[in-house]
Backbone as JSON, one array per atom type, in Angstrom:
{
  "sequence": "XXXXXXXXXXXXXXXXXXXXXXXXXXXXXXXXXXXXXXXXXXXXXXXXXXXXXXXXXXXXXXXXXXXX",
  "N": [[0.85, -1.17, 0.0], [1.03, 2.18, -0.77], [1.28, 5.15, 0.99], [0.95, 8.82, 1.95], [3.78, 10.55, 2.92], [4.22, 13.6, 4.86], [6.78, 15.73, 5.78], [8.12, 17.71, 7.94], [10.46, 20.28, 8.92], [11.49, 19.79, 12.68], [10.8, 22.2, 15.5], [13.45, 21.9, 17.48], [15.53, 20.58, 16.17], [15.86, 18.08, 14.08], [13.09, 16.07, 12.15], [9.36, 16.34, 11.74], [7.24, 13.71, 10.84], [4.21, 13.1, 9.11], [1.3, 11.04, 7.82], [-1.53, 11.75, 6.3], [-3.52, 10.14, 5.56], [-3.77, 8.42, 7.62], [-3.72, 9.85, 9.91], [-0.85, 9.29, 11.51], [1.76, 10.18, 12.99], [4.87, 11.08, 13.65], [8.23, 11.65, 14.12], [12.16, 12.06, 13.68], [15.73, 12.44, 13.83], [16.55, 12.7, 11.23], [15.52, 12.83, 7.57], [15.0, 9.86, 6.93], [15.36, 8.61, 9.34], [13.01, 9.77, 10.23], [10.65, 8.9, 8.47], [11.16, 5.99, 8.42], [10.12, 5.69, 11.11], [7.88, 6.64, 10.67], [6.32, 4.96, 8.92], [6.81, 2.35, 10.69], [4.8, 3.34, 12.73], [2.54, 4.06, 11.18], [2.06, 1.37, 10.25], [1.71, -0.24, 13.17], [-0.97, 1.29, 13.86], [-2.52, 0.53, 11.46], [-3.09, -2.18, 11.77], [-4.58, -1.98, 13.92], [-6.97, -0.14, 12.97], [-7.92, -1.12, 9.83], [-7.76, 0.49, 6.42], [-9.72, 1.93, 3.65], [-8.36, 2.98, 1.34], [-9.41, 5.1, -1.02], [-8.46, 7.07, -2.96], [-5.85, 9.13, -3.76], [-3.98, 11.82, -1.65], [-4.11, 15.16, -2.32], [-1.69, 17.12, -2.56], [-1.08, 20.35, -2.22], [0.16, 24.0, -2.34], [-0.17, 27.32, -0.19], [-0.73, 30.69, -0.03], [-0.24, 33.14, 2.49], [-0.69, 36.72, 4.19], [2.68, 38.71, 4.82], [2.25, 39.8, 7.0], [0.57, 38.57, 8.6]],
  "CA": [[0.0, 0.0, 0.0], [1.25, 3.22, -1.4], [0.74, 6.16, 1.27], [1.94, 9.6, 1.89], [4.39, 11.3, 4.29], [4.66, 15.2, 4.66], [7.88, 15.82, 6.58], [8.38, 19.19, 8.37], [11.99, 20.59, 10.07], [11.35, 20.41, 13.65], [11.73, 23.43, 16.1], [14.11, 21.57, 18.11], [15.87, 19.96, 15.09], [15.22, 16.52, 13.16], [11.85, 16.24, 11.07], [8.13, 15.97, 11.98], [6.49, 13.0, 9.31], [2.98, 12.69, 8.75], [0.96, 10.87, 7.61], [-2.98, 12.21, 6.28], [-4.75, 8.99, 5.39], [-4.35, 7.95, 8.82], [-3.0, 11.09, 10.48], [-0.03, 9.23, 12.42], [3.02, 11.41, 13.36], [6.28, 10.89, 14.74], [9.72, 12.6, 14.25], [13.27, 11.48, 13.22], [16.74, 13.37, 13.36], [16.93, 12.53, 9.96], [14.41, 12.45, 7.33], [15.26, 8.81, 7.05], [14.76, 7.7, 10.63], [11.51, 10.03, 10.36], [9.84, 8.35, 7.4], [11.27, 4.8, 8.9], [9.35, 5.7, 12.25], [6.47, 6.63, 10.21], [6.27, 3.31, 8.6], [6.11, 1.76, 12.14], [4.11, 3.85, 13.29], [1.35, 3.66, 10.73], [1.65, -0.14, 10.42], [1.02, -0.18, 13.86], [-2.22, 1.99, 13.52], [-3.45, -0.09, 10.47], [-3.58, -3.44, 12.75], [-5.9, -1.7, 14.52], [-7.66, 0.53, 12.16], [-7.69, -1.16, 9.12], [-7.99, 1.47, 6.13], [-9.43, 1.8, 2.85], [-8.18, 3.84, 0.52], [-9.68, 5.53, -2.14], [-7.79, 7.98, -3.98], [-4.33, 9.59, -3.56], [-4.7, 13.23, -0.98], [-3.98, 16.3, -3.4], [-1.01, 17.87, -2.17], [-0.62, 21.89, -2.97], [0.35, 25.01, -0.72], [-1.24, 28.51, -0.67], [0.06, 31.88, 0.85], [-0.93, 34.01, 3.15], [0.07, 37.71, 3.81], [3.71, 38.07, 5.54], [2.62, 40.24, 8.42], [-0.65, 37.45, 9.91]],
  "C": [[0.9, 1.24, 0.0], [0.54, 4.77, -0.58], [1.76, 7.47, 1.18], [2.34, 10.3, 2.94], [4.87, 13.04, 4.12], [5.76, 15.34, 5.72], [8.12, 17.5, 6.58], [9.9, 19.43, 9.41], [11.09, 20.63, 11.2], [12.07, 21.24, 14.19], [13.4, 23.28, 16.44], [14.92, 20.73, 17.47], [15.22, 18.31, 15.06], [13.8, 17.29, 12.46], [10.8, 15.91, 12.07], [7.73, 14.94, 11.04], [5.08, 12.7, 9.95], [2.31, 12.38, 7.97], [-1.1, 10.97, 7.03], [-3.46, 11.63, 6.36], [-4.92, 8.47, 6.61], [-4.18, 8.76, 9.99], [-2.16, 10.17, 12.01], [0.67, 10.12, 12.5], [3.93, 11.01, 14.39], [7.36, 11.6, 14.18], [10.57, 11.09, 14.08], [14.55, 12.58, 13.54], [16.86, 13.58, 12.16], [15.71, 12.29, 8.93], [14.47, 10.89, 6.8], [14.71, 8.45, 8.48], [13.23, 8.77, 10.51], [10.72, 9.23, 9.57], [10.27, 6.54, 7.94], [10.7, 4.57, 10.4], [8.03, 6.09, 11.83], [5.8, 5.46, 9.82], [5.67, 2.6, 9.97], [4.96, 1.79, 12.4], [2.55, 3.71, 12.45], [1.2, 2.27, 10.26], [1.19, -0.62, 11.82], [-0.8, -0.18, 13.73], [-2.85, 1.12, 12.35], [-3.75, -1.44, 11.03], [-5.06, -2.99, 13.27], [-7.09, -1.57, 13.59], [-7.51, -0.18, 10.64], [-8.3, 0.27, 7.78], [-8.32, 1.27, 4.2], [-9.12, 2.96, 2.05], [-8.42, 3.37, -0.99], [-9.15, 6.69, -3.2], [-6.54, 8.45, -3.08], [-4.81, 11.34, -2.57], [-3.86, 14.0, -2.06], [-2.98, 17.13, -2.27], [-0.6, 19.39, -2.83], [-0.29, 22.93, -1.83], [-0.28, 26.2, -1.68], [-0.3, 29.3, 0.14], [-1.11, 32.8, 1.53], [-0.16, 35.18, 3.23], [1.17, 37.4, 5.03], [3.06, 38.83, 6.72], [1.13, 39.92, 9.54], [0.37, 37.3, 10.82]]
}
């Protein structure tokens, strides 16, 4: 199964990874150990929850003004 991981710098360095289709989340120093703790982490969560998926999530970004 074919999902997807959004990976963000954390504050405190390493990465944030998440996952939408099942909204897990865990961290890594590296975006390697993040996306290899995501894995876990949402194989975990699919034991439980099994999940079906129907389409791919539409990834795009937008702006806002700089001084919100």
């Amino acid at each position: 199964m074919e999902l997807s991981a959004v990976l963000t710098p954390a504050p405190e360095g390493g990465f944030v990874a998440y996952n939408p289709e099942t909204g897990t989340t865990t961290q890594g120093e590296t975006v390697e150990e993040a996306l290899a703790n995501l894995r876990e982490a949402t194989e975990l969560y699919l034991e439980e929850f099994p999940l079906s998926v129907s389409g791919r999530p539409i990834l795009t970004t937008f702006q806002v003004p700089a001084n919100v």
